[in-house]
GUMI-817175 format. One record per residue (C-alpha): x, y, z; residue number from 1. Coordinates in nm, 2 decimals, padded with zeros to 4 digits. Layout:
<recs>
{rec {X, Y, Z}, NUM}
...
</recs>
This chain:
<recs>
{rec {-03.65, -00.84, -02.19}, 1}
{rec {-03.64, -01.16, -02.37}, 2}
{rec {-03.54, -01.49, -02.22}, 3}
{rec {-03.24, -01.47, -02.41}, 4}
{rec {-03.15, -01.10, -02.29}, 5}
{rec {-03.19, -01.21, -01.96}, 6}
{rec {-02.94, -01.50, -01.99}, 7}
{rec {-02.68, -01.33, -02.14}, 8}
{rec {-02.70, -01.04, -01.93}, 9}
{rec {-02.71, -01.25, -01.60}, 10}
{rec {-02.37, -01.47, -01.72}, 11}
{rec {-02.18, -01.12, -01.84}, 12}
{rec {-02.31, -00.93, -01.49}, 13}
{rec {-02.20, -01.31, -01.33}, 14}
{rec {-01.83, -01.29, -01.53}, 15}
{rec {-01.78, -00.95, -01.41}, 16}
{rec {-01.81, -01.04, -01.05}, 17}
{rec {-01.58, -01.33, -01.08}, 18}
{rec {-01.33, -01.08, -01.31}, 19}
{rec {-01.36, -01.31, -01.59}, 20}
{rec {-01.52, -01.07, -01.85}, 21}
{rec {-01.25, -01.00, -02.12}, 22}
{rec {-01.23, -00.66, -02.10}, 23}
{rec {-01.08, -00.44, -02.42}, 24}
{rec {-00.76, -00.32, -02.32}, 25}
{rec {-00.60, 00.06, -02.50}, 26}
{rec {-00.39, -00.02, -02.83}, 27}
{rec {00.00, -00.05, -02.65}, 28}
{rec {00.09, 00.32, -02.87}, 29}
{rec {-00.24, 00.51, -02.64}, 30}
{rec {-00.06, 00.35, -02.31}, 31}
{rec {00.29, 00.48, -02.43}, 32}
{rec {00.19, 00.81, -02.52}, 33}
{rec {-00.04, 00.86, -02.20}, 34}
{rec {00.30, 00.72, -02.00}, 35}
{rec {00.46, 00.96, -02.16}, 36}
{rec {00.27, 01.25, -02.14}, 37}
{rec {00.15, 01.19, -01.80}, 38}
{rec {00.60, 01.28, -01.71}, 39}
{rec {00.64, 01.64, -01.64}, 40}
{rec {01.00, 01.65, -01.80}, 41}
{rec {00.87, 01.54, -02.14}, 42}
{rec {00.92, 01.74, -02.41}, 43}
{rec {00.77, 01.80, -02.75}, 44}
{rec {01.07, 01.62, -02.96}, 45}
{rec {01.04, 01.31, -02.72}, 46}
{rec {00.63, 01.34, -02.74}, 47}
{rec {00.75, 01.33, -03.13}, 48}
{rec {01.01, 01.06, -03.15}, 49}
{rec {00.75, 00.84, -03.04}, 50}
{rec {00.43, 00.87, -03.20}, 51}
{rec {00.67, 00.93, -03.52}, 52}
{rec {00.67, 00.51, -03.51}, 53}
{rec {00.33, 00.50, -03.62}, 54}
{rec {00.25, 00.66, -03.95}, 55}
{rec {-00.12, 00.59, -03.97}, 56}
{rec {-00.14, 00.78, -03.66}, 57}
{rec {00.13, 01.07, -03.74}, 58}
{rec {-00.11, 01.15, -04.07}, 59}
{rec {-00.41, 01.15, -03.85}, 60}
{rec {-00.29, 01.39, -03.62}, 61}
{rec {-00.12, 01.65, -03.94}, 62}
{rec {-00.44, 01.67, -04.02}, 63}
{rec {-00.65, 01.72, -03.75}, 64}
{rec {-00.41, 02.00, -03.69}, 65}
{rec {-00.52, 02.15, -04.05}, 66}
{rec {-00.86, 02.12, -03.97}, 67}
{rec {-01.09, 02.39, -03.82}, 68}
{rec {-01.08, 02.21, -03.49}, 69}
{rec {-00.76, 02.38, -03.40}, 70}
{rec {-00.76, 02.65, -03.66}, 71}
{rec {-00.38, 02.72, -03.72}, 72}
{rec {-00.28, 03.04, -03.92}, 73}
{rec {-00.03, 02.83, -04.15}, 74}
{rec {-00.10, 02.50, -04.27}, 75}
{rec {00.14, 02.17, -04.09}, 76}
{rec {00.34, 02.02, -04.20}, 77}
{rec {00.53, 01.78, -04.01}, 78}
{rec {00.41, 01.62, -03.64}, 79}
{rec {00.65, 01.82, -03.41}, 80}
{rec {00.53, 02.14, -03.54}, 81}
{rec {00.13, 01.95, -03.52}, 82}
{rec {00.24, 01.85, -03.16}, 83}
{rec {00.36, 02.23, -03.09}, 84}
{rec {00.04, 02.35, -03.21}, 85}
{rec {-00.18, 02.06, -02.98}, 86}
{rec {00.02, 02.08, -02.69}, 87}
{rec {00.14, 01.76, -02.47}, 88}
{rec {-00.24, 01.72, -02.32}, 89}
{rec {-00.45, 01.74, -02.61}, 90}
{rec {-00.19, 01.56, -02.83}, 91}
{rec {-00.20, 01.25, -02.58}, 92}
{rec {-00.57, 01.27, -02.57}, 93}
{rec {-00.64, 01.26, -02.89}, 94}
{rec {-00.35, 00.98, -02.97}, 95}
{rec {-00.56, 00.76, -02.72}, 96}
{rec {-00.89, 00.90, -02.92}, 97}
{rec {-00.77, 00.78, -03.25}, 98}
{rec {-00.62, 00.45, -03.14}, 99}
{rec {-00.95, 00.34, -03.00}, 100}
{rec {-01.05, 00.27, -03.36}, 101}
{rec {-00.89, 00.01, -03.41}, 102}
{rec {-01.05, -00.16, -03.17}, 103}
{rec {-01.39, -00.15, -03.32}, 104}
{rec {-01.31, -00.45, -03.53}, 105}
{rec {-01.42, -00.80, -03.58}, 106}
{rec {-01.36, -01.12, -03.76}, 107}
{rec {-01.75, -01.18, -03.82}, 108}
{rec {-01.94, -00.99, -04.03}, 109}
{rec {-02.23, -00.84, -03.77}, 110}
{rec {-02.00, -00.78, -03.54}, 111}
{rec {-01.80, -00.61, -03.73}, 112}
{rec {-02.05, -00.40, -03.91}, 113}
{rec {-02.18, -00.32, -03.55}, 114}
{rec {-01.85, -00.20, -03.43}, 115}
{rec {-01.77, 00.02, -03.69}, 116}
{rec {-02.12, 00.14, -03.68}, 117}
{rec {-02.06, 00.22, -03.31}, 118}
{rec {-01.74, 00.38, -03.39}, 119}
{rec {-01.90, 00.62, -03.63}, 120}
{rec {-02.13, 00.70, -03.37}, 121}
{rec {-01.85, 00.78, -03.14}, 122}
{rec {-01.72, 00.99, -03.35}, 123}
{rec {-02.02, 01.18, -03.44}, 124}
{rec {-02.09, 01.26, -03.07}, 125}
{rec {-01.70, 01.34, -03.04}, 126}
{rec {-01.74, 01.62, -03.29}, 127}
{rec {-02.06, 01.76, -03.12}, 128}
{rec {-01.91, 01.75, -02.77}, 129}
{rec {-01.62, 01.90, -02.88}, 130}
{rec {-01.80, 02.20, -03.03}, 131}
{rec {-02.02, 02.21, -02.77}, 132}
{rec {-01.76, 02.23, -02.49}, 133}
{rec {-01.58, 02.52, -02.65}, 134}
{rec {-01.81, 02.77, -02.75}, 135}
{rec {-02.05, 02.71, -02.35}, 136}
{rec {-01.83, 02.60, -02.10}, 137}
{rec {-01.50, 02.64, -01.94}, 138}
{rec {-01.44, 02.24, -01.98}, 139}
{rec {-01.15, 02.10, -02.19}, 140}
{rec {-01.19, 02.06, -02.55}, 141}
{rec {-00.93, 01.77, -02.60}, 142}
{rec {-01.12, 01.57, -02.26}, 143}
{rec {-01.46, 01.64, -02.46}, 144}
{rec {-01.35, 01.46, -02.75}, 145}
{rec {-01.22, 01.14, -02.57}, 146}
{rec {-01.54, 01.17, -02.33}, 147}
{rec {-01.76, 01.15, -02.68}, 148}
{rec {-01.53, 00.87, -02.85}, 149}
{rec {-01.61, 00.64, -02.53}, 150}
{rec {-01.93, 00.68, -02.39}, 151}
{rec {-02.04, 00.35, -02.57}, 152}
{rec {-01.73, 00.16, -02.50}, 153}
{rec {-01.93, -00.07, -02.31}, 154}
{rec {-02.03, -00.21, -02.61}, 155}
{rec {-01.75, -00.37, -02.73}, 156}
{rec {-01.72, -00.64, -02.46}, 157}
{rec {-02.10, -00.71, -02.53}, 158}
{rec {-02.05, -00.72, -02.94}, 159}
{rec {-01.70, -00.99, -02.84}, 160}
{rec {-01.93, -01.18, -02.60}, 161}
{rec {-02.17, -01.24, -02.89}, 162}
{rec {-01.93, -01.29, -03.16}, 163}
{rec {-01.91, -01.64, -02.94}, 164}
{rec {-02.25, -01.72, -02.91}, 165}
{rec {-02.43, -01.79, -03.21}, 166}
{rec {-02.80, -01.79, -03.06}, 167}
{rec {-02.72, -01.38, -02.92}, 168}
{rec {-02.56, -01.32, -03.29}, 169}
{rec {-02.88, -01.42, -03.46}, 170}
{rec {-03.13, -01.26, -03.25}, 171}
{rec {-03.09, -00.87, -03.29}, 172}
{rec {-03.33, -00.78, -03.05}, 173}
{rec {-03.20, -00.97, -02.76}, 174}
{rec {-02.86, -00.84, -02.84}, 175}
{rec {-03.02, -00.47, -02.85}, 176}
{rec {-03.19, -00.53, -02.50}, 177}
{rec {-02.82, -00.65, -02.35}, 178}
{rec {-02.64, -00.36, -02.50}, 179}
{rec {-02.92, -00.14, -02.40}, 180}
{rec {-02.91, -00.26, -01.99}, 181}
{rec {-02.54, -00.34, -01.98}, 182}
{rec {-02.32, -00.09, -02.18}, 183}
{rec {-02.38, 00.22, -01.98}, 184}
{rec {-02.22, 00.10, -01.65}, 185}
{rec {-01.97, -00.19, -01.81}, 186}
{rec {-01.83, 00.15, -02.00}, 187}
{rec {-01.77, 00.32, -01.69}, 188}
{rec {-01.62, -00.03, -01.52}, 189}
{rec {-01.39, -00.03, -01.84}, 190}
{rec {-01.25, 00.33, -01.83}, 191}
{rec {-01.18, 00.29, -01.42}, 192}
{rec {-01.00, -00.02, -01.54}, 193}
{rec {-00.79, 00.19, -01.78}, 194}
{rec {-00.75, 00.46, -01.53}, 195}
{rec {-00.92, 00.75, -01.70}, 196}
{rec {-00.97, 01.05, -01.48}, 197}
{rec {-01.33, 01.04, -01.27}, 198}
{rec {-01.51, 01.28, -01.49}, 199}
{rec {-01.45, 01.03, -01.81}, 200}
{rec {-01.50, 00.75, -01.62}, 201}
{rec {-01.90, 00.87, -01.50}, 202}
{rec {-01.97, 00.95, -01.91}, 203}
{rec {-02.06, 00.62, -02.03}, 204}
{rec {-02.27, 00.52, -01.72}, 205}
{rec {-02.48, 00.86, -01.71}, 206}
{rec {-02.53, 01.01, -02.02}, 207}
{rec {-02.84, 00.86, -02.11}, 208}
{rec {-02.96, 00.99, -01.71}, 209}
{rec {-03.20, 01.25, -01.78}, 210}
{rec {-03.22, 01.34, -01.44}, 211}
{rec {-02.83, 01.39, -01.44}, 212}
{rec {-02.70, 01.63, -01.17}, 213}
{rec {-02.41, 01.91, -01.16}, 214}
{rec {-02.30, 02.19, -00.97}, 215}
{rec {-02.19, 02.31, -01.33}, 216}
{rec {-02.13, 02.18, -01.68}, 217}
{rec {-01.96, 01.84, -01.72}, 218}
{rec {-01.85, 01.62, -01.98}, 219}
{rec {-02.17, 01.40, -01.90}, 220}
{rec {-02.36, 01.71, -02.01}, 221}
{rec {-02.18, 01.77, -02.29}, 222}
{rec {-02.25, 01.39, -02.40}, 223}
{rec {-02.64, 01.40, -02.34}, 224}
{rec {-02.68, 01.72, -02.52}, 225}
{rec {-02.47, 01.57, -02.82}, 226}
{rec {-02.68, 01.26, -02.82}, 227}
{rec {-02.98, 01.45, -02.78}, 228}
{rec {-02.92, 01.67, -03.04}, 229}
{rec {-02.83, 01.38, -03.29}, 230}
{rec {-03.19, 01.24, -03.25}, 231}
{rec {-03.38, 01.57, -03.27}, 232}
{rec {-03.68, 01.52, -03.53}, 233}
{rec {-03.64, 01.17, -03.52}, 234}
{rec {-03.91, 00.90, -03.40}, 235}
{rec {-03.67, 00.79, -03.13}, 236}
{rec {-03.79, 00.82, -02.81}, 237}
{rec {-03.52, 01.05, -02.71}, 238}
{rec {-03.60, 01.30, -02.99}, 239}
{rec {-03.92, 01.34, -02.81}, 240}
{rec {-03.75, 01.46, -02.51}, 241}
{rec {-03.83, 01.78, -02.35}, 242}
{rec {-03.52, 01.94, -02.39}, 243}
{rec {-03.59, 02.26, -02.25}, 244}
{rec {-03.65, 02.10, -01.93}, 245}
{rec {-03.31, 01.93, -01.90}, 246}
{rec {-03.05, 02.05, -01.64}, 247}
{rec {-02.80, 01.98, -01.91}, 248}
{rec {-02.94, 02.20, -02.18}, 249}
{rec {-02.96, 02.48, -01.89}, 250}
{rec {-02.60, 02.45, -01.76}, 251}
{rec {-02.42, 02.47, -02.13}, 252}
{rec {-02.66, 02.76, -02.10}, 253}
{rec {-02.86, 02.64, -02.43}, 254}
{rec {-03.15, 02.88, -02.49}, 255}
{rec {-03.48, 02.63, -02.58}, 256}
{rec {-03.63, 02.93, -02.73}, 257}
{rec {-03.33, 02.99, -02.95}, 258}
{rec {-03.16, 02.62, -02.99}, 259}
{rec {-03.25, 02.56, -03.33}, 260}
{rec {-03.03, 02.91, -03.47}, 261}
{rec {-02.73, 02.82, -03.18}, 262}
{rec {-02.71, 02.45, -03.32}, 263}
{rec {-02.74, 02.53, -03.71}, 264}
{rec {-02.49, 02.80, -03.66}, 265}
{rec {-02.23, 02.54, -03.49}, 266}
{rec {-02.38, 02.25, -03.72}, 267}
{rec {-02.03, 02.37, -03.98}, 268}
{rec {-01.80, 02.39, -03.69}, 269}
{rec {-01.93, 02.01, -03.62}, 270}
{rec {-01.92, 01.85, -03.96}, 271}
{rec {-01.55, 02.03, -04.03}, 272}
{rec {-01.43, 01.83, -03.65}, 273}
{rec {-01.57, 01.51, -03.74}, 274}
{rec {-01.45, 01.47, -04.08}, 275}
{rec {-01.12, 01.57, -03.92}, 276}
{rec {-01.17, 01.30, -03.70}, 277}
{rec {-01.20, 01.04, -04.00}, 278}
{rec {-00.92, 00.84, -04.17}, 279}
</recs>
């Protein structure tokens, strides 16, 4: 690591242990919805009456509902019946999902572009996982999509941090070697923090672990493969990975022999889910 790197990851580590890292809190409409949600007396027109307030989001949701990702027989109209369709669970997931977004913003120009870069990324993986979870495992679609659209949510505090320290903003490489060392376990400190259920909360810090371990499939597999999969016949080092050899390729059951067919056959299903995903 650079001298820099070092620095700046030494003071961030150092501000965490005194709790005096900002942390990005969830937009106030995710924590009312999850609220919400989270009641076992609520009920669809209430679910409704509320997320109704924010049109943005109401339109994003109608039309996730069109989309193949839930493929409905009749096309939606209005969010009750989009809710109905969803359900309470995967309509509060992806509420919190889709408000993230607006998080991955900033006032200065790098930053910015490296938010929304890393937002694009999260939705990529989102789509993938999503896929991925329904066609080989048991695991919940709707938890699959919120585990892709934060395993880099460590990021953000990173990208703020720099966006205040003009040496960090104009040295790239440093900032890469921070976000690289940092963001897998601030993620996972940030979605305990929020209260996300355990199996979220491990995403961020192990789904670049190789050597990742399960009983059966999780949503860290689900991550890994996504991101493998996303740098397959690239020059990054982690489209040279053996996949075959992965225990996450094995437990979603992914044939190495036969990957290429299984992923070009789901590579539709994918592209349909993550341009349902975008505004």
């Amino acid at each position: 690591m650079t001298n820099l790197a070092v620095q700046v990851k030494n003071d961030i580590v150092a501000q965490i242990k005194n709790d005096e890292l900002v942390l990005p809190t969830l937009p106030e409409i995710a924590l009312r919805v999850r609220e919400v949600a989270e009641d076992t007396n609520t009920t669809i027109p209430q679910l409704t009456q509320m997320i109704s307030q924010d049109p943005a989001l109401t339109a994003r949701i109608i039309k996730v509902t069109n989309s193949p990702l839930i493929r409905t027989s009749s096309p939606v109209m209005d969010l009750g019946t989009a809710i109905s369709r969803l359900g309470i669970d995967f309509t509060s997931n992806l509420c919190i999902g889709l408000a993230m977004e607006q998080m991955f913003q900033a006032t200065h120009d790098i930053i910015d572009k490296r938010m929304r870069a890393c937002w694009s990324r999260a939705m990529e993986i989102a789509a993938s996982a999503q896929v991925l979870a329904r066609h080989f495992t048991k695991l919940q679609p709707d938890q699959a999509l919120l585990a892709g659209l934060v395993h880099q949510i460590g990021m953000l505090p990173i990208l703020a941090y720099a966006e205040n320290h003009e040496d960090l903003l104009q040295d790239s490489l440093s900032l890469d070697l921070v976000i690289e060392k940092l963001h897998p376990s601030l993620g996972s400190y940030i979605l305990r923090s929020w209260e996300f259920m355990p199996q979220l909360v491990t995403v961020p810090k192990e789904y670049l672990n190789l050597n990742h371990s399960a009983d059966q499939a999780d949503y860290v597999d689900l991550v890994q493969v996504a991101t493998l999969q996303s740098y397959a016949g690239s020059d990054h080092p982690l489209g040279k990975v053996r996949r075959s050899e992965l225990g996450s390729f094995r437990r979603l059951g992914l044939d190495a022999d036969d990957e290429v067919t299984q992923w070009e056959e789901l590579s539709e299903e994918v592209s349909a889910t993550e341009s349902a995903l975008r505004p």
